[in-house]
C-alpha positions in Angstrom: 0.0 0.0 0.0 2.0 3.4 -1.2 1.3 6.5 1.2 0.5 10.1 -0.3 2.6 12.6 0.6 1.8 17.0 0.9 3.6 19.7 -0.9 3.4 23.0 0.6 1.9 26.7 -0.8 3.9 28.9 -2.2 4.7 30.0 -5.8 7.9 31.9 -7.2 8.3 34.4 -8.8 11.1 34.2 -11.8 11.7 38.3 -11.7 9.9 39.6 -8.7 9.8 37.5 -5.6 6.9 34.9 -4.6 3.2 34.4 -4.5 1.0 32.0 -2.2 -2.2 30.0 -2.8 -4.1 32.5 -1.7 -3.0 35.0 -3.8 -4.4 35.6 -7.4 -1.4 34.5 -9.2 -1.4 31.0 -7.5 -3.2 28.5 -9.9 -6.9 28.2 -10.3 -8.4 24.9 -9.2 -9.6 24.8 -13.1 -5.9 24.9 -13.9 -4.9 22.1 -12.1 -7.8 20.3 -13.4 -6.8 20.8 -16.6 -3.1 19.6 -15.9 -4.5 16.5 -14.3 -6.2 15.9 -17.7 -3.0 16.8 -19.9 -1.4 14.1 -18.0 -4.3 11.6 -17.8 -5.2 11.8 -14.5 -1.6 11.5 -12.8 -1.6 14.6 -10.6 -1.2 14.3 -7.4 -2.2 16.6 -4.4 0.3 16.0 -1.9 0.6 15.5 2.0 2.9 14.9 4.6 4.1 10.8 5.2 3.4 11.4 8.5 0.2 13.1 8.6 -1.8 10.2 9.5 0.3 10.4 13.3 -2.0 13.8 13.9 -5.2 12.5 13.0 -6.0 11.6 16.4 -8.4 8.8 15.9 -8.5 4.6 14.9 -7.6 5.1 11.9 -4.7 7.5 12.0 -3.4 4.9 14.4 -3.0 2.3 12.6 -1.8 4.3 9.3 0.7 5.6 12.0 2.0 2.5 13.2 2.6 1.6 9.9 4.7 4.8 9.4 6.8 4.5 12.5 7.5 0.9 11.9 8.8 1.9 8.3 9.8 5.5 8.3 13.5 4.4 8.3 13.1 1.9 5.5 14.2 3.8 2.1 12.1 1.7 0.2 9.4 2.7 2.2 10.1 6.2 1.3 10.8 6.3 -2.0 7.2 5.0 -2.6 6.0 8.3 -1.6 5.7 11.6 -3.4 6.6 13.4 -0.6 8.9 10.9 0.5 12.9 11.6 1.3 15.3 9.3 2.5 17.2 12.4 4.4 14.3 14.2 5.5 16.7 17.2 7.0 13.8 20.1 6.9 11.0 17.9 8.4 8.0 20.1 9.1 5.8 16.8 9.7 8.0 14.9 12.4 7.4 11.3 13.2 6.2 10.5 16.4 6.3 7.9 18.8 3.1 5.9 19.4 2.3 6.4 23.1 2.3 9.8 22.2 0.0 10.2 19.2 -3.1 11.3 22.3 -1.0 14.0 23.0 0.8 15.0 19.6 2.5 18.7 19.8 3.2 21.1 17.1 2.1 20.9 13.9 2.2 18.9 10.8 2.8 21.1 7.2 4.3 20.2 3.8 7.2 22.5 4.7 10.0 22.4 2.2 7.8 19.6 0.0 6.0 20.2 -2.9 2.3 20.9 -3.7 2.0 19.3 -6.2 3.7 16.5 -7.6 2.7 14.5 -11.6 3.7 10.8 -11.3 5.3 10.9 -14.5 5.4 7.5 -16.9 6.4 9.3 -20.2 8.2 12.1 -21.8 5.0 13.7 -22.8 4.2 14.0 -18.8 7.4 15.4 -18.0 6.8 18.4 -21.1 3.5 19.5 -19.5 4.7 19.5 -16.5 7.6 21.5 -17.4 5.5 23.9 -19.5 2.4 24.6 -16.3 5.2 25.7 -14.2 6.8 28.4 -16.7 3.1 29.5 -17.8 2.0 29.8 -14.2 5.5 31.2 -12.5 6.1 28.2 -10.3 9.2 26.5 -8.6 9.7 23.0 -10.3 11.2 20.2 -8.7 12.6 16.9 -10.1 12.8 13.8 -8.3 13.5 10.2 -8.6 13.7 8.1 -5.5 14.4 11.2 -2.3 18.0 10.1 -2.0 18.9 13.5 -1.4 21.4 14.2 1.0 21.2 18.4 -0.7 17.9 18.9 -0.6 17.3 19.1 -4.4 14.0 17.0 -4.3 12.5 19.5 -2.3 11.2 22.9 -2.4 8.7 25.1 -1.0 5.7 25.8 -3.0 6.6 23.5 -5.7 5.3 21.5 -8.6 6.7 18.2 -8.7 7.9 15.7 -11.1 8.1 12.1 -10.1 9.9 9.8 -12.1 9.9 7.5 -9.5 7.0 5.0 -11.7 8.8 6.2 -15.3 10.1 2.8 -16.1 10.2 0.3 -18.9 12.1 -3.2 -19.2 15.8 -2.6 -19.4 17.2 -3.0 -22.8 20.4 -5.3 -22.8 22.8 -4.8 -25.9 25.4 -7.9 -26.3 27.9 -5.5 -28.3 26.5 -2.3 -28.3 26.7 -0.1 -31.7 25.2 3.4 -32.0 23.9 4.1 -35.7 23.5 7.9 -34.9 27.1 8.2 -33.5 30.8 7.5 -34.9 32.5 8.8 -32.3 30.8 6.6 -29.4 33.8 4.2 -28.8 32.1 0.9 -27.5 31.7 -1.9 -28.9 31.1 -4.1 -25.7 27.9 -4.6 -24.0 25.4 -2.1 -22.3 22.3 -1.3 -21.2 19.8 1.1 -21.6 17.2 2.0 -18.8 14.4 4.7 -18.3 14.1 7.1 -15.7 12.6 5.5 -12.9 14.9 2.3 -12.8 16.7 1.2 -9.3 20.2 -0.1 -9.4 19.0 -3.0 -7.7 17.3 -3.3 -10.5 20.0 -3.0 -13.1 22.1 -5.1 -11.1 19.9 -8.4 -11.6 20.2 -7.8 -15.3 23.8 -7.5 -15.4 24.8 -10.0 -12.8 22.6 -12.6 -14.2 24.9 -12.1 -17.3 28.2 -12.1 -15.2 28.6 -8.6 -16.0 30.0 -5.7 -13.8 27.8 -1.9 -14.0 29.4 1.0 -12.3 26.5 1.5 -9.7 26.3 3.1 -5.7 26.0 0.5 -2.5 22.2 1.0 -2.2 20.0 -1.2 -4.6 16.8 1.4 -3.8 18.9 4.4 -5.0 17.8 5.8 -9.0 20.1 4.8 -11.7 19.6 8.3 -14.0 19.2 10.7 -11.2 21.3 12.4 -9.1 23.8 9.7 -8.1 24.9 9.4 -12.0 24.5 13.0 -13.4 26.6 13.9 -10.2 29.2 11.7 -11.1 28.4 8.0 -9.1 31.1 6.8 -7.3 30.9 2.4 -7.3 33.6 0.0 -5.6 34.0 -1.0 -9.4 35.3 3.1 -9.7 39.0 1.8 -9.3 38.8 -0.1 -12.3 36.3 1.2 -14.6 35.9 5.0 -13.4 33.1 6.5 -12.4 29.1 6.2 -13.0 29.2 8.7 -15.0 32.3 7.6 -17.4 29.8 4.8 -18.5 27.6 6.6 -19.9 27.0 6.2 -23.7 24.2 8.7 -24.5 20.8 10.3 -22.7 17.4 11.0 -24.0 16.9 14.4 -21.7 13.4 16.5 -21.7 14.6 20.1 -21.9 13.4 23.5 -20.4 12.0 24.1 -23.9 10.3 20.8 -23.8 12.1 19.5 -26.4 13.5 16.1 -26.3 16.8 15.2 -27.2 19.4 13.1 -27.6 23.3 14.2 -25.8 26.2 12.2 -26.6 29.6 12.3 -28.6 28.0 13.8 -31.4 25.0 15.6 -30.7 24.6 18.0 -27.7 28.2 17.4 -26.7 27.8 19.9 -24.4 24.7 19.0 -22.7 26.4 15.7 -22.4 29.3 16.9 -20.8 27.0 18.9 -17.7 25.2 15.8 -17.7 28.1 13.3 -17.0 29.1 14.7 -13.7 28.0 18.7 -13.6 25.1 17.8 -11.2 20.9 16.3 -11.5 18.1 18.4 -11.7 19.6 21.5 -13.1 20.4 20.9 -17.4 17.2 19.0 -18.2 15.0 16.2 -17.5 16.9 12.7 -18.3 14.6 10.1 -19.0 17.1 7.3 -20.4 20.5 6.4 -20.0 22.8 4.1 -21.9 25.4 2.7 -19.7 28.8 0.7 -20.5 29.2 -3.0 -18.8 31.8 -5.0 -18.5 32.7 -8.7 -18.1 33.0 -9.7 -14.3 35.8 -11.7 -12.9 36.9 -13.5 -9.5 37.3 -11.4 -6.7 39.5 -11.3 -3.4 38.4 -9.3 -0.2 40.4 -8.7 2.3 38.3 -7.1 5.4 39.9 -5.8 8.7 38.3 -4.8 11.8 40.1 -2.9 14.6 38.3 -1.6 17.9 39.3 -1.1 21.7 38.8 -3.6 24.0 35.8 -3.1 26.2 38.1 -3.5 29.5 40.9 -1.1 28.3 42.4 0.3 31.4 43.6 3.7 29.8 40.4 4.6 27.8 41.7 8.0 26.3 45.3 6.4 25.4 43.2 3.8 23.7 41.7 6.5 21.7 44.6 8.4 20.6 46.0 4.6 19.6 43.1 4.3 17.1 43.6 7.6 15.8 46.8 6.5 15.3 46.2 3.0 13.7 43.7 4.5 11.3 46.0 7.5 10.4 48.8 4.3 9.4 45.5 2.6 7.5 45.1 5.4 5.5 48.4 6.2 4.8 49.0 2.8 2.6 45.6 3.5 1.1 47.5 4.6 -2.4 49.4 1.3 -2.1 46.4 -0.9 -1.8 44.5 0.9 -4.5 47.6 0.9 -7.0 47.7 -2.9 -6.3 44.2 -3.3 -7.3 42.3 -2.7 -4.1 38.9 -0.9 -3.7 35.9 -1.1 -1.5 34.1 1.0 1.7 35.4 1.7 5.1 34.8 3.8 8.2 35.3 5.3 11.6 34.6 6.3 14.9 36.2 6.7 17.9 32.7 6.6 20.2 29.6 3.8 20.5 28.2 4.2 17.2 24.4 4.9 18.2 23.3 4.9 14.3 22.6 2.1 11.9 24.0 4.6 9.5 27.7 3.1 9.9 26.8 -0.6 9.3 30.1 -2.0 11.0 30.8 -4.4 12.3 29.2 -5.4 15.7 32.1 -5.0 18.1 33.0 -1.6 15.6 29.3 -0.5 16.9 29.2 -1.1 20.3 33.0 0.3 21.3 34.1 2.4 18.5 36.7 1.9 15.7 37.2 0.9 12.1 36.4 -1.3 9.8 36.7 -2.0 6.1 35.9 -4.9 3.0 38.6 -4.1 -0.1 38.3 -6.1 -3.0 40.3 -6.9 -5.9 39.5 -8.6 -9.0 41.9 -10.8 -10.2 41.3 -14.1 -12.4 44.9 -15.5 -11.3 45.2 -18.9 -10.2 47.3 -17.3 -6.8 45.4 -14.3 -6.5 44.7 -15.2 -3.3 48.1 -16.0 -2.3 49.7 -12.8 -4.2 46.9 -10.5 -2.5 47.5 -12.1 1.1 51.2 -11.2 0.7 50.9 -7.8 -0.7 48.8 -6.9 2.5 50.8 -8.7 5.1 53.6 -6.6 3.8 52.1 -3.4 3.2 49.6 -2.8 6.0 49.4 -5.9 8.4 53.1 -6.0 9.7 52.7 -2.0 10.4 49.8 -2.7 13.0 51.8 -5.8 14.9 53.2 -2.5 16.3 50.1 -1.9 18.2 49.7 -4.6 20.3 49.5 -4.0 23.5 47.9 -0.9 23.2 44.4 -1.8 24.3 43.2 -2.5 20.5 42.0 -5.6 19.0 42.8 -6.2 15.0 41.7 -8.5 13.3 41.4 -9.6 9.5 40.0 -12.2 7.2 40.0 -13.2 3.3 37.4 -14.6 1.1 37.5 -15.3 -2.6 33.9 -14.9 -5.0 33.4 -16.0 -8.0 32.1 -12.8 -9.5 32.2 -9.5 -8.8 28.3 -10.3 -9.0 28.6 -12.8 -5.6 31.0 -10.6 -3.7 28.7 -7.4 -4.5 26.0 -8.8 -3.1 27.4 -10.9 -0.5 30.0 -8.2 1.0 28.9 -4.8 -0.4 24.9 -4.0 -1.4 23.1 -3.0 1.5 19.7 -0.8 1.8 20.9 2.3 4.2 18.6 3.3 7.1 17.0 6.8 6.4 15.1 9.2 7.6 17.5 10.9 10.1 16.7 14.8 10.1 18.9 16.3 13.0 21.8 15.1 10.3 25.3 17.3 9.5 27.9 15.7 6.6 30.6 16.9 5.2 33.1 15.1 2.1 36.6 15.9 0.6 38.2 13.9 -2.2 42.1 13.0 -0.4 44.7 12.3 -3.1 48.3 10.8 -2.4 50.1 13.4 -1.2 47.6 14.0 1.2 47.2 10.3 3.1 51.2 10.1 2.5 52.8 13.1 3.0 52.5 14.3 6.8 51.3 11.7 9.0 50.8 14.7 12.1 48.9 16.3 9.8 46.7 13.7 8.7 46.4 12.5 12.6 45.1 15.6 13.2 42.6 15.9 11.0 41.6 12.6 12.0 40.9 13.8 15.2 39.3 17.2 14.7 36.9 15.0 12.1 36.1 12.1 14.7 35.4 14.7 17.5 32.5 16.9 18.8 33.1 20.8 18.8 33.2 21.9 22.4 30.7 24.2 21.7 28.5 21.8 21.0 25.2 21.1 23.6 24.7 18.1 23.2 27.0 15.7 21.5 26.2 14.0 18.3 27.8 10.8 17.0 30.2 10.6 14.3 30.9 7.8 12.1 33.4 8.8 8.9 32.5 7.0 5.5 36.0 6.5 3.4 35.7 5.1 0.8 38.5 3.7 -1.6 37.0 4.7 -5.0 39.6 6.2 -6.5 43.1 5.2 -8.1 43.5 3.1 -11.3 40.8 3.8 -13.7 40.0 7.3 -11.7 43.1 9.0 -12.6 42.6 9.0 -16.2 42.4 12.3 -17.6 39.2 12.3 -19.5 40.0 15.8 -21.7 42.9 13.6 -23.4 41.8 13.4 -26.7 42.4 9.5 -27.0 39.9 9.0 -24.0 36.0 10.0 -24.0 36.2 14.3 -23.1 33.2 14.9 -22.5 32.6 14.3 -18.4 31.7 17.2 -16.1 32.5 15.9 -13.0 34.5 17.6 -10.9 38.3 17.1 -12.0 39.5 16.2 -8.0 38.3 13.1 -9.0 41.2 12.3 -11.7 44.1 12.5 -8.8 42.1 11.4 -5.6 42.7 7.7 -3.8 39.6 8.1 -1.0 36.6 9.8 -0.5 36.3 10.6 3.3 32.7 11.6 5.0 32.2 12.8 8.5 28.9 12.1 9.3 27.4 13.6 12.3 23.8 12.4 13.8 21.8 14.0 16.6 18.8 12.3 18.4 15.8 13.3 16.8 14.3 14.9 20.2 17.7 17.4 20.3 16.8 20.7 20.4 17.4 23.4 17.1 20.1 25.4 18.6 22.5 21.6 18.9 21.6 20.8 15.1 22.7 24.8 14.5 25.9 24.2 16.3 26.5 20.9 15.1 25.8 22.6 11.2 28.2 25.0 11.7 30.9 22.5 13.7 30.4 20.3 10.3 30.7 23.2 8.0 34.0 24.9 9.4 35.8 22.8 12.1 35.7 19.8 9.9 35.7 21.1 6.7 38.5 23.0 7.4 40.5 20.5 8.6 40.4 18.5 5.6 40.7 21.1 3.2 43.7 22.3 5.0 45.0 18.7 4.4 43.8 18.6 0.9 43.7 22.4 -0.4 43.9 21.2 -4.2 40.9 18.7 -4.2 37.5 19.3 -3.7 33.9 17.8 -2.2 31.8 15.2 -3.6 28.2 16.8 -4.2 26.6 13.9 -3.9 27.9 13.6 -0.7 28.3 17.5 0.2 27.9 19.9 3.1 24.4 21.7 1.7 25.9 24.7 3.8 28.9 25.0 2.5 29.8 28.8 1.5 32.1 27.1 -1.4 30.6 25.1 -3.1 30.6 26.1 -6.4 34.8 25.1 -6.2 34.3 22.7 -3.9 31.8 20.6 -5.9 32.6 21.3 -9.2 35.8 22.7 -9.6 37.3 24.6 -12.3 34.4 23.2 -14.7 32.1 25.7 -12.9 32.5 28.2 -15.7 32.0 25.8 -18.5 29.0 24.4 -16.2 27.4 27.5 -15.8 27.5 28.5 -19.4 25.9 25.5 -20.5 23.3 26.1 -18.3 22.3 29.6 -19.3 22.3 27.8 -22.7 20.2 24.7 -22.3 18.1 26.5 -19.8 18.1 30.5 -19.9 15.3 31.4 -17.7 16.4 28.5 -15.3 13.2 26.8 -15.3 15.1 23.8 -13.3 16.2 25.1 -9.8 17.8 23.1 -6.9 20.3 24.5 -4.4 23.6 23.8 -4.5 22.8 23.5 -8.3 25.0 25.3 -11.1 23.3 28.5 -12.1 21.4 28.6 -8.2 23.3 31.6 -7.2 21.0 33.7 -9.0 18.1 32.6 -6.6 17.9 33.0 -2.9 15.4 31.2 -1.0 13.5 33.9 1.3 13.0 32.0 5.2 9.3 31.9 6.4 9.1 33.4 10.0 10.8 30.8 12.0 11.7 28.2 9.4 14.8 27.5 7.0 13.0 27.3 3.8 10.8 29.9 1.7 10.1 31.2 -1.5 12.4 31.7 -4.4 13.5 35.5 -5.4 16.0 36.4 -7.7 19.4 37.8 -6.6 
């Protein structure tokens, strides 16, 4: 049974500032008839998930303690219009079932759209597209709310959903584009439509013992944000990223036009597209995607945490920052020997399931990490057991003694297929709203260079801000994504040029995330100081230890005062001009987004989110 959701009321204005539903410019209830009609009856009025929790009778009850039991289930989510795996600006909190007799406060939309259409072909995404510059309104694209920036929301909104825009997923054996000379790819692929999971994508290609470049989470979009952002994919080491795979898009423009970007036509459409960021160019609706042929794979994973009866707790502490700081520093070495996967950190009790360590990781802190390596070798196991002994293993026999536990164990798959979803693919627990993250792409110099320096960051990362009122926990994502494949330059001309992504990307080993999560019941002024502790303490710290690199957007700070460098780069020119090409009255908004600067979003008394006006 799929939940409706609530958008909020409030129009903007493209020149002038906003308007509201009550006001004469807001839509007539015979215009949104008629939309509904256009797209054949697939307009949707929205409402808050949790609405049902404030009913206050039987029936809200039960819908309620449905909700609860599920609102952390992205699945769940995802099946909602107003739906978002990282919530963030909830103005319709959850709440507790003992509680719903006496519910507090007040359930809105908030930052959520009005109106959303549940778009199943092109034709549903031009309408759309066309009522919102006819009637002056914010548009908002979405595909399944994984949204750590907030670009599937926005206050006063019309929606499009392309959540239920799918079709079967087309396989090509050896792929050959008729249209295109200059697409260089003769080995297989796959075309999907807009709504399509990489869960989904994965059964096809597995079931064919082929590898796609795809994310962790099977429930996450495979056109939407994670690949026009870029897509990073523990096959990224030796195929690139999500968005080097990509052969050609069908996109919906602001014009309504649909078109094809590749090598030949729309090349730079098709640059933006691979990498400069969802939402913001055009509506994509298909993808074609490279695969390639799977092999066996190694893992190697290693678990280190403090022993619950350390005597010395805060030497044990300053030992892990250690050990990790010595993990990381070989990091380079593992990924030039073939090595890639997720890890992460934490030097408290890990109170969120958003880590997904280990048990003894969870429960007392520390680190943990599953690197793989495909290799077909008849001693790959052998060879890779040695490499590591060598290169990382005989540096932590140092630590014993020093109130730490290490451990490590090998397995061997025989696909990339079986040790994906064996050791990798795993549905993340969402819904957390008092949430602060933070990314930086490290390169070589910077896990290598200056071990003080990278201890200290370490610390400053894994640590609370004194200032702080009540203390949040902190669990740091690295992931080893880059190397190999990554650090080709894609502007060479004997490689594909046309990938917007940001070019930090082409010289960085790991991708580090502090993530920082409050208890839902903490109070506004810890989230503010836990914003601003994420925004400048730790950002700071790693961008001091990696000045030349930049932040994933995907996995971004949505406060941070930089982001047009720090997520795109020195493509941000090139970025931006495309934009005010493809889309010149910048129809397709989302913050964070290139070409947002021109828009600020105008609070409403007490609240972080508002209408649009122009700069």
């Amino acid at each position: 049974m799929a939940w409706v959701a609530l958008g909020v009321l409030a129009l903007v204005g493209r020149s002038f500032g906003t308007g509201v539903p009550s006001e004469e410019c807001w839509p007539s209830l015979t215009d949104w008839a008629e939309l509904n009609d256009a797209v054949s009856g697939k307009l949707i009025r929205n409402h808050p998930v949790a609405e049902p929790c404030y009913y206050g009778d039987d029936g809200g009850r039960r819908l309620c303690e449905r909700i609860v039991d599920q609102w952390s289930n992205s699945t769940f989510q995802s099946l909602q219009p107003t739906g978002y795996c990282y919530p963030l600006d909830y103005a319709c909190p959850i709440v507790s079932i003992p509680e719903l007799e006496h519910v507090q406060g007040d359930c809105e939309l908030g930052p959520a759209p009005v109106y959303t259409i549940n778009a199943t072909e092109p034709e549903d995404v031009v309408e759309g597209i066309q009522f919102a510059k006819q009637h002056n309104l914010r548009l908002v694209i979405k595909n399944t709310g994984h949204d750590l920036l907030a670009r599937s929301q926005g206050y006063g909104s019309l929606q499009i959903w392309l959540k239920y825009f799918q079709d079967d997923i087309e396989y090509h054996e050896a792929y050959q584009s008729l249209q295109c000379e200059r697409i260089n790819w003769a080995g297989s692929a796959f075309t999907v439509r807009g709504g399509a999971l990489w869960g989904d994508l994965y059964a096809e290609a597995f079931k064919r013992n082929l590898i796609v470049v795809g994310g962790q989470d099977p429930t996450v979009g495979v056109i939407g944000g994670y690949l026009q952002g870029g897509g990073h994919s523990p096959a990224s080491r030796d195929f690139g990223l999500a968005a080097d795979q990509v052969l050609e898009l069908k996109v919906v423009l602001a014009s309504g036009e649909l078109v094809t970007a590749n090598a030949c036509e729309n090349t730079d459409l098709f640059f933006a597209l691979r990498g400069g960021g969802g939402g913001t160019y055009g509506v994509v609706v298909s993808a074609t995607l490279k695969a390639h042929p799977s092999s066996p794979v190694v893992t190697h994973s290693l678990i280190v945490y403090p022993l619950p009866n350390r005597k010395d707790p805060l030497a044990t502490t300053m030992a892990l920052v250690d050990v990790v700081a010595e993990i990381l520093s070989v990091y380079p070495a593992l990924s030039d020997a073939g090595f890639s996967g997720y890890a992460g950190w934490g030097v408290d009790k890990i109170d969120s399931p958003i880590a997904g360590a280990p048990a003894p990781v969870m429960e007392n802190g520390g680190y943990s990490h599953a690197f793989a390596k495909l290799d077909s070798s008849n001693d790959a196991m052998e060879t890779a057991q040695s490499f590591v002994s060598a290169t990382l293993m005989q540096r932590l026999r140092a630590y014993n003694g020093s109130g730490l536990m290490i451990s490590e164990s090998w397995e061997r798959y025989a696909s990339f297929g079986d040790y994906f979803t064996a050791a990798t693919r795993a549905q993340q627990k969402v819904g957390f709203s008092k949430m602060a993250i933070t990314s930086r792409l490290l390169d070589k110099a910077s896990l290598t260079m200056d071990k003080g320096r990278l201890k200290e960051m370490l610390r400053i990362t894994s640590t609370n801000s004194p200032d702080v009122p009540q203390k949040a926990t902190i669990w740091t994502m690295l992931f080893l994504v880059g190397g190999g494949k990554m650090l080709s330059n894609p502007t060479a001309p004997i490689t594909d040029r046309y990938v917007g992504a940001h070019p930090a990307w082409r010289q960085a080993y790991l991708l580090a995330i502090p993530t920082s999560i409050l208890p839902e019941g903490a109070d506004d002024g810890s989230l503010h100081k836990m914003q601003e502790d994420t925004t400048y303490r730790k950002t700071d710290a790693m961008r001091a230890l990696a000045p030349n690199t930049g932040s994933y957007l995907n996995d971004g700070d949505r406060n941070n005062p930089w982001w047009q460098i720090d997520f795109f780069g020195d493509n941000y020119p090139r970025l931006r001009a495309i934009k005010d090409e493809y889309d010149p009255d910048h129809v397709f908004y989302c913050p964070t987004c290139v070409g947002s600067e021109v828009w600020t979003e105008v609070p409403l008394g007490g609240r972080v989110y508002g209408p649009l006006c122009r700069v």
